[in-house]
C-alpha positions, 0 to 999 in steps of 0.5 A, spaced: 456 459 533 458 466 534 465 468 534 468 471 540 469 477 535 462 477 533 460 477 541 463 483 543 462 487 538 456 488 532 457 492 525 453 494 520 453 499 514 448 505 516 446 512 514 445 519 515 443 525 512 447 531 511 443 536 507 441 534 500 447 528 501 444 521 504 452 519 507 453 511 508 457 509 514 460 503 518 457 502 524 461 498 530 459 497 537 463 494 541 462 491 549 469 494 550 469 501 548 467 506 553 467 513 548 465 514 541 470 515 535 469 517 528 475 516 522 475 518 515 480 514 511 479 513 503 475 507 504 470 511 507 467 513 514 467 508 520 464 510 527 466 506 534 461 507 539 459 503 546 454 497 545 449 501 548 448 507 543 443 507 540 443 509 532 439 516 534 444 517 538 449 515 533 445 521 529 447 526 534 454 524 534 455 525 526 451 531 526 455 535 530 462 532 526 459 533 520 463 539 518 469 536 519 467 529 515 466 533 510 473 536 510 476 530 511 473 527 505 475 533 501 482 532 503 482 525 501 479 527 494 483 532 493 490 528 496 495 527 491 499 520 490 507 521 490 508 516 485 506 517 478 501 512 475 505 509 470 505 511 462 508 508 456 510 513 451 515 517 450 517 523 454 512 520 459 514 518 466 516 512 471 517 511 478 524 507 481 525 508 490 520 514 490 522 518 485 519 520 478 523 520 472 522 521 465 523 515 459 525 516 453 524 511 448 528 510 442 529 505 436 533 499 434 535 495 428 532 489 428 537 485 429 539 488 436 536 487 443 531 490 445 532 494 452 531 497 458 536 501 463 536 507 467 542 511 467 540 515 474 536 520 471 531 517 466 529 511 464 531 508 456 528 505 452 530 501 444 524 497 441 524 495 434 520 500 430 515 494 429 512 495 435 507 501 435 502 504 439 498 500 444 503 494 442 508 498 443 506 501 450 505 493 453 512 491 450 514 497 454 510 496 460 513 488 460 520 491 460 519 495 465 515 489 469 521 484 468 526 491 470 522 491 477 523 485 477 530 485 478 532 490 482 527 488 487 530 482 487 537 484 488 535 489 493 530 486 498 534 481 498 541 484 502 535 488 506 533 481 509 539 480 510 541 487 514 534 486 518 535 479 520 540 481 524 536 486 528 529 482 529 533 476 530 530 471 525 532 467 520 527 466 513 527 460 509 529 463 503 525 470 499 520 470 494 519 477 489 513 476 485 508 481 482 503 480 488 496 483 486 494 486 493 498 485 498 506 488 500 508 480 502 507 475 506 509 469 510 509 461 507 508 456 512 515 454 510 517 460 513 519 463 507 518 471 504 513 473 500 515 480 497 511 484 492 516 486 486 511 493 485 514 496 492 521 498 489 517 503 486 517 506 493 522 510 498 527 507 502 524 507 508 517 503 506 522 498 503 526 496 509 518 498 514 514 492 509 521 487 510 520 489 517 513 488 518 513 481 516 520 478 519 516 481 526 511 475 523 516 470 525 516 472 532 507 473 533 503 472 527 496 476 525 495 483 527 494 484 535 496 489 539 502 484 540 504 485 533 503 492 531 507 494 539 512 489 537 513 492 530 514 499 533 520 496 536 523 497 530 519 502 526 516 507 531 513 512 525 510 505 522 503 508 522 505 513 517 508 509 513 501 505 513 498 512 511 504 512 505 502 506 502 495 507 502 496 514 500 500 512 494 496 504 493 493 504 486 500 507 482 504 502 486 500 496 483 499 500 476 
């Protein structure tokens, strides 16, 4: 039995030729919609059209748009992430709250601890000499990981709170965890799940990703519902959206 989803609309990946280039496209139709829509975005080109049109006339619309897709795909190539993508030698760079900053790495004895601090203007590392090369840069990378960790967890935490107030909910407990491919999420225990990798990001991301999912205690999944009760709180939420993917693959590095 279908879906009501898969009633009102079809998808499907499509083609079209643009010179010498054949360009893959997905194709929704939709019961609903009366006019046609083309996005680009990094996942690549989506087209929304009425039910009715048919793929020449899909063509057609690609066809007198085809300038303007390929500038938009040139932006995306050529857009730049805000935070560095972690590197572990020495004088190389590391992001904390949406800012790049310098880690420099320095010996200790073999009967000291090893360390990872940030003194507000670079990061500081003392390793045992022993620790060359690629095992060096995964010591660093672990260190660095656990740093994360730790300020995340102290920093989500008193933003929770602030912003339990406002949306007027009130979670179970939170949860930092180094999350694979998603920013947090909801338990059914109603608890907070918070991805550690996010301290990376500015302020403001921070406080819109708590926020997105405390609004989920008031309207689960992502309707309209959801995203005009967000924007309560977060008016410029889309950009936010646009940030976060911008900047995903250091992020998560």
């Amino acid at each position: 039995m279908l879906d009501n989803r898969t009633q009102e609309e079809q998808r499907s990946k499509e083609y079209f030729q643009y010179g010498n280039k054949t360009v893959e496209y997905l194709l929704i139709k939709s019961k609903r919609r009366k006019t046609s829509e083309i996005t680009v975005d990094k996942e690549g080109i989506t087209v929304r059209v009425p039910f009715n049109k048919t793929l020449q006339d899909v063509q057609n619309i690609l066809n007198k748009k085809s300038r303007w897709i390929t500038i938009k795909q040139k932006d995306f190539q050529n857009e730049k992430s805000d935070i560095a993508k972690p590197s572990y030698p020495d004088r190389s760079t590391l992001s904390y709250l949406g800012k790049n900053y310098e880690l420099n790495i320095f010996p200790c004895s073999e009967d000291s601890a090893e360390k990872f601090v940030f003194d507000e203007s670079r990061f500081i590392v003392s390793i045992h000499h022993d620790n060359k090369g690629e095992n060096q840069n995964d010591k660093i990378r672990s260190l660095y990981v656990n740093w994360l960790a730790s300020e995340a967890s102290e920093i989500f935490r008193k933003k929770v709170d602030n912003f339990c107030k406002i949306v007027n909910v009130k979670p179970k407990g939170i949860e930092v965890k180094n999350l694979v491919n998603r920013w947090g999420s909801v338990t059914k225990e109603g608890s907070i799940n918070l991805n550690a990798h996010l301290v990376k990001a500015p302020y403001d991301i921070i406080d819109y990703i708590i926020i997105h999912e405390l609004c989920h205690f008031v309207i689960k999944g992502h309707s309209h519902h959801f995203w005009d009760y967000l924007k309560q709180f977060v008016p410029d939420y889309q950009q936010k959206v646009k940030w976060l993917e911008k900047n995903l693959s250091n992020l998560l590095s």
